[in-house]
C-alpha positions as CSV (number, residue, x, y, z in Angstrom):
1,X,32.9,18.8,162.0
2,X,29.7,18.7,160.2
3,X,29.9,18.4,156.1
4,X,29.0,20.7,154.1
5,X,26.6,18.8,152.3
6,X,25.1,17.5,155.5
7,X,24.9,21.3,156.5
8,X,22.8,22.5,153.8
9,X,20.6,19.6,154.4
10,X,20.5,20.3,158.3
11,X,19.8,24.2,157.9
12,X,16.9,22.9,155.1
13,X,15.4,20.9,157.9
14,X,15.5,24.1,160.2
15,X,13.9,26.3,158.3
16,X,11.6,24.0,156.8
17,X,10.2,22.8,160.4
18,X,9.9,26.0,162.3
19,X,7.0,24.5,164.1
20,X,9.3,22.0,166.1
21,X,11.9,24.7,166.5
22,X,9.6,26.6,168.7
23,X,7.9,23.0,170.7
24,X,10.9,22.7,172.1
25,X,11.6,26.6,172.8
26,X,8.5,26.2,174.9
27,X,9.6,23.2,176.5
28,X,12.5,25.4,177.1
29,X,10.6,28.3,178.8
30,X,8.8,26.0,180.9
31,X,11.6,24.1,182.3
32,X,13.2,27.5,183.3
33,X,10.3,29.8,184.5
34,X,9.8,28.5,187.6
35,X,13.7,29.2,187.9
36,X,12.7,33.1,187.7
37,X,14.0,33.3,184.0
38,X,12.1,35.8,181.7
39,X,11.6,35.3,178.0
40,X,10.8,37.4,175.3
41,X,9.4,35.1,172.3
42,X,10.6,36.3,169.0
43,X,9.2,33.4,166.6
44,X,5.8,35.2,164.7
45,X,6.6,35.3,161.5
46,X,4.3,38.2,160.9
47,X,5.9,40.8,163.9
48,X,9.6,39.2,163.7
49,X,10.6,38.3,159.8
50,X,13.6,36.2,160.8
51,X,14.5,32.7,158.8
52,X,15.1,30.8,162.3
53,X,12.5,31.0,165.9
54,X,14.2,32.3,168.5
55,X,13.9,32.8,172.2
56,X,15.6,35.7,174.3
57,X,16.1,34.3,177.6
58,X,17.1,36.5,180.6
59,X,17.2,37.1,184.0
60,X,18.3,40.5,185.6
61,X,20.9,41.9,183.6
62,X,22.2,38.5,182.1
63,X,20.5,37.6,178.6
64,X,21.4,34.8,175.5
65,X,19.3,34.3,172.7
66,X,18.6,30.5,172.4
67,X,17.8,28.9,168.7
68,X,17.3,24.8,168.5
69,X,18.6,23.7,165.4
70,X,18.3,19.9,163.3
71,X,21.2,18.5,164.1
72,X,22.5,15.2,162.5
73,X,20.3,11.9,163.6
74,X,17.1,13.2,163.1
75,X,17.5,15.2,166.3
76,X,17.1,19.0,167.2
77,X,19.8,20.9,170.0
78,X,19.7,24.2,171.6
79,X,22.5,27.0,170.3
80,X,23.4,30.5,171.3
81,X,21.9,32.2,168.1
82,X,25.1,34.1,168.1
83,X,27.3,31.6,167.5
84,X,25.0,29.2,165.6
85,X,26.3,25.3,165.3
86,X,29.8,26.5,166.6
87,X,28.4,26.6,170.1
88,X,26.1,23.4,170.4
89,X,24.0,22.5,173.7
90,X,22.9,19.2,174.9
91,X,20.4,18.1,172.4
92,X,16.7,18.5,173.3
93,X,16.0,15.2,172.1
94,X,18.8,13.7,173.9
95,X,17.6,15.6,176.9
96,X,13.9,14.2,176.5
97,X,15.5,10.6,176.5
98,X,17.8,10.5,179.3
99,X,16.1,8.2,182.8
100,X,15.9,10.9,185.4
C-alpha cells in the first residue's frame, strides 16, 4: 500500500513527465506488433485532452487500455488505465534491466 503522501507525489511525477509516459508506451507497441497486436495511440494532447498518455492495445475482439505510471524508486510500470495503481504490471524499468 502506497502512502498517501507518496501518492500525490507519484501522480505529480506522472503528469509532470508525460513524455516518458509515452517512451515506454512505444517501447510497448514495438515489443507487441510483431505479435499482430494493433494500437490506437491516444496521447496528443491537442486531439485527446486527457491528464495521463494512454495506449489502446487490441487484437481481434480482445482490447485493454495500457497507462505507465511513476511508481516508487524512481521507476515507471504499466497499468490497465481502468483500474489505475490497483492493478500494477511488471515495471518497465524493471523489465529493461532484467539479463535475457
Amino acid at each position: 500500500m502506497i502512502p498517501r503522501g507518496q501518492r500525490y507525489v507519484l501522480s505529480w511525477r506522472t503528469r509532470r513527465r508525460p513524455d516518458t509516459a509515452v517512451r515506454y508506451l512505444e517501447a510497448l507497441v514495438s515489443a507487441l506488433e510483431a505479435e499482430g497486436w494493433r494500437f490506437v495511440r491516444l496521447y496528443r494532447a491537442e486531439e485527446f485532452p486527457i491528464p495521463v498518455p494512454l495506449l489502446w492495445v487490441y487484437v481481434r475482439d480482445v482490447g485493454i487500455a495500457v497507462s505507465v505510471l511513476a511508481v516508487p524508486g524512481g521507476s515507471w510500470a504499466y497499468y490497465e488505465a481502468q483500474r489505475g495503481r490497483s492493478a500494477s504490471w511488471r515495471s518497465a524499468a524493471t523489465r529493461e534491466r532484467r539479463p535475457s
